[in-house]
Structure formats: C-alpha cells, structure tokens
C-alpha positions in Angstrom: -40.1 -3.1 -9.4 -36.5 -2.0 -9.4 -34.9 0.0 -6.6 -32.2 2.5 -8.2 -29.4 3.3 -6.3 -27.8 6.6 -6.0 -24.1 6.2 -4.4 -24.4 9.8 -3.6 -27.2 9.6 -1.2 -27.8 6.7 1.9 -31.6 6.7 3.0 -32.3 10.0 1.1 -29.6 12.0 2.4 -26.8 13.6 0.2 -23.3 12.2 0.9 -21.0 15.3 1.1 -17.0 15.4 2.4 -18.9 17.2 6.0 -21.1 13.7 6.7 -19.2 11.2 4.8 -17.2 9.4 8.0 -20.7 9.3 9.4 -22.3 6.5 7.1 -19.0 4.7 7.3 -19.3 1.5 8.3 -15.3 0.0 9.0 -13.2 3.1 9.0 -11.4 2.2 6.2 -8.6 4.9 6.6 -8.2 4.1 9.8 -7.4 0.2 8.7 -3.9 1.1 7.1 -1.5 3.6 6.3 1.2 4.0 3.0 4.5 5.1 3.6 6.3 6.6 0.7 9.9 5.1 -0.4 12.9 6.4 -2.4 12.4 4.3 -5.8 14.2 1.1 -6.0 16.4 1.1 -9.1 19.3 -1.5 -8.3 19.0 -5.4 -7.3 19.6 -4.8 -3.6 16.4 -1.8 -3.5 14.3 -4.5 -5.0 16.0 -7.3 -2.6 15.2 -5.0 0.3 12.0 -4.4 -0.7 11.4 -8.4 -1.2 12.1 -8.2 2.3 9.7 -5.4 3.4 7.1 -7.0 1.6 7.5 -10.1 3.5 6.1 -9.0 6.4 2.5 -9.9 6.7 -0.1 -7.6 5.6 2.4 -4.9 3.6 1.8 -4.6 0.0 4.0 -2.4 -2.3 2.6 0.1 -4.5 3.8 2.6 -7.7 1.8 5.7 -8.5 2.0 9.0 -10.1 3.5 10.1 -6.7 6.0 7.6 -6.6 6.7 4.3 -4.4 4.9 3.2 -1.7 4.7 0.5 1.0 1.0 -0.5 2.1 1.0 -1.6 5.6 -2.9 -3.5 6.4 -2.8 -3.0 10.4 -5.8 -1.0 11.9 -5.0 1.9 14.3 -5.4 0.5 17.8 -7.6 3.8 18.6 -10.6 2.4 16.9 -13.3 1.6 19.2 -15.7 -1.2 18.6 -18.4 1.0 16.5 -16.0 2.8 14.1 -15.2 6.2 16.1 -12.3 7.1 17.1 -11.2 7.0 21.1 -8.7 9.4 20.9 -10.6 12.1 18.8 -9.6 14.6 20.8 -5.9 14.2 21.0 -5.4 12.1 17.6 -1.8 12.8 16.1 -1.7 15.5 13.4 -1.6 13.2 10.5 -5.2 11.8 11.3 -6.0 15.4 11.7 -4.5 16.6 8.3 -6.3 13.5 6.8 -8.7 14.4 4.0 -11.8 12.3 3.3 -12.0 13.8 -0.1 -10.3 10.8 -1.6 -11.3 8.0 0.8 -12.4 4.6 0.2 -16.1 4.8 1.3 -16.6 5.6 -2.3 -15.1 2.3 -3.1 -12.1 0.3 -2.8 -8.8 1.1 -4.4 -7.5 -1.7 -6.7 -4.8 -2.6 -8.6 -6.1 -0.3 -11.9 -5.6 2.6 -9.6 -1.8 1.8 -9.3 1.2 2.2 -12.0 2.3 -0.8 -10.3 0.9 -3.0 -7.8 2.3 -6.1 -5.6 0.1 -7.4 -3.4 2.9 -10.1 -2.7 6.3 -11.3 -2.1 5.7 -14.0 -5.3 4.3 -10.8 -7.4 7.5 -8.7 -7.1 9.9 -11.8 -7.1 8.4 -12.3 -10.8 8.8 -8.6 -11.4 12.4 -8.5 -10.1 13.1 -11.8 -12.3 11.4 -10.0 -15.3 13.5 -7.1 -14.7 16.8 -8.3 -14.0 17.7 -11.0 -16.3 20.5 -11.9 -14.1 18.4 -11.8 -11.1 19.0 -15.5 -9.7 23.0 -14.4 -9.4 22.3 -11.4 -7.4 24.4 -13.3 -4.0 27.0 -14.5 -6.1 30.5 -12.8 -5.7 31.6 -11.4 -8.9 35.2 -13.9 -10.3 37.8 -12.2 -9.5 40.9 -12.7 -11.7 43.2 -13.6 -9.6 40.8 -16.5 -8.9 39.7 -17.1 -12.0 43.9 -17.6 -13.3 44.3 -20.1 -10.0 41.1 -22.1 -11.6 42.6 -22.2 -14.9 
C-alpha cells in the first residue's frame, strides 16, 4: 500500500503561515541573509563583485528585484533545537520577516533566479562571456606619447 503525502499537512495537521516555524526542523531563514546591491554594469562592478564572492559561503544572485549577495552564515542566536535565544529582543528585521515565502516549503534554486552564481568560477565565465576584453581589464590603456617613443 502507498502512503500519499500531502506537503500541506505533517501528522494530520494543516500547515498554515501561524504554525509553520513550528514543524521546522533547521531554521532555514535563520541560516543566511541577501543583501541587495546597485547592479554591476562596468568591468570594475563585476571585478568587485569577483571579489565579494570570494569570500566563503557568499553566492550572488539576480532576480526580478534586482542584485543580490547571498551570505550562508547562520545567526549566532539559534539555540541547539531551532528556537530562537533572543526571541524577545531579536532585531526588527527578524521581526518584520515574513514566513509567507520561506523555504520550509522547499529549497530555492537556481530556476528561481534571473541569474545565479553559486561561485567565483561561475561569474568569472559570466564576466569573460560578457566582456570580450575581459582578460585586459588591469592593463593601462597605450598612451600616445608612449606608443610614438615605441615606434
């Protein structure tokens, strides 16, 4: 006999937005936060960002919202069985946060995402697709002064 799953209800009981945080299991919001970033148009935004992502655990992310670093680090406030141990004085962003959206109903992935980089070789092959002159991007333009002293 098959057992059917309903991913709207754990042990009988209806998952709502009210008891969702209650049948989760790793407090997933509470294991990263985005931070949203002005667009990177030139070679030096996307050099810079080459940077950012090489920091470990930050991914970089484009949606219909706009540009976004992903920083994987999980709040130091998160006691051993999920809860929160500073519930009663968290900062207003955890308090504003909305569980409407939130990945107990399953992980994000990179379908969700205009464009996803999940690492410094993804967006170096980006930048290189992007900029065909990409490789040059530290050399010092010829002056021509310099370029008549060569001659």
């Amino acid at each position: 006999m098959t057992k059917t799953i309903d991913p709207h209800r754990i042990d009988g009981i209806a998952i709502t937005a009210a008891n969702k945080c209650s049948f989760c299991k790793g407090s997933t919001c509470c294991a990263y936060f985005t931070h949203q970033i002005d667009g990177p148009r030139s070679m030096e935004d996307f050099d810079l960002l080459l940077w950012q992502i090489s920091h470990l655990n930050t991914q970089v992310y484009k949606d219909s919202d706009g540009w976004f670093l992903l920083v994987n680090n999980r709040c130091l406030h998160v006691l051993p069985g999920g809860r929160c141990g500073i519930y009663e004085t968290r900062p207003q962003v955890c308090r504003d946060h909305s569980n409407g959206d939130c990945e107990f109903e399953g992980p994000c992935g990179a379908d969700d995402f205009e464009l996803f980089f999940p690492s410094y070789e993804s967006l170096l092959q980006y930048c290189r697709k992007r900029f065909k002159n990409w490789e040059r991007r530290f050399k010092k333009p010829e002056t021509k002064k310099a370029a008549r002293a060569g001659a």
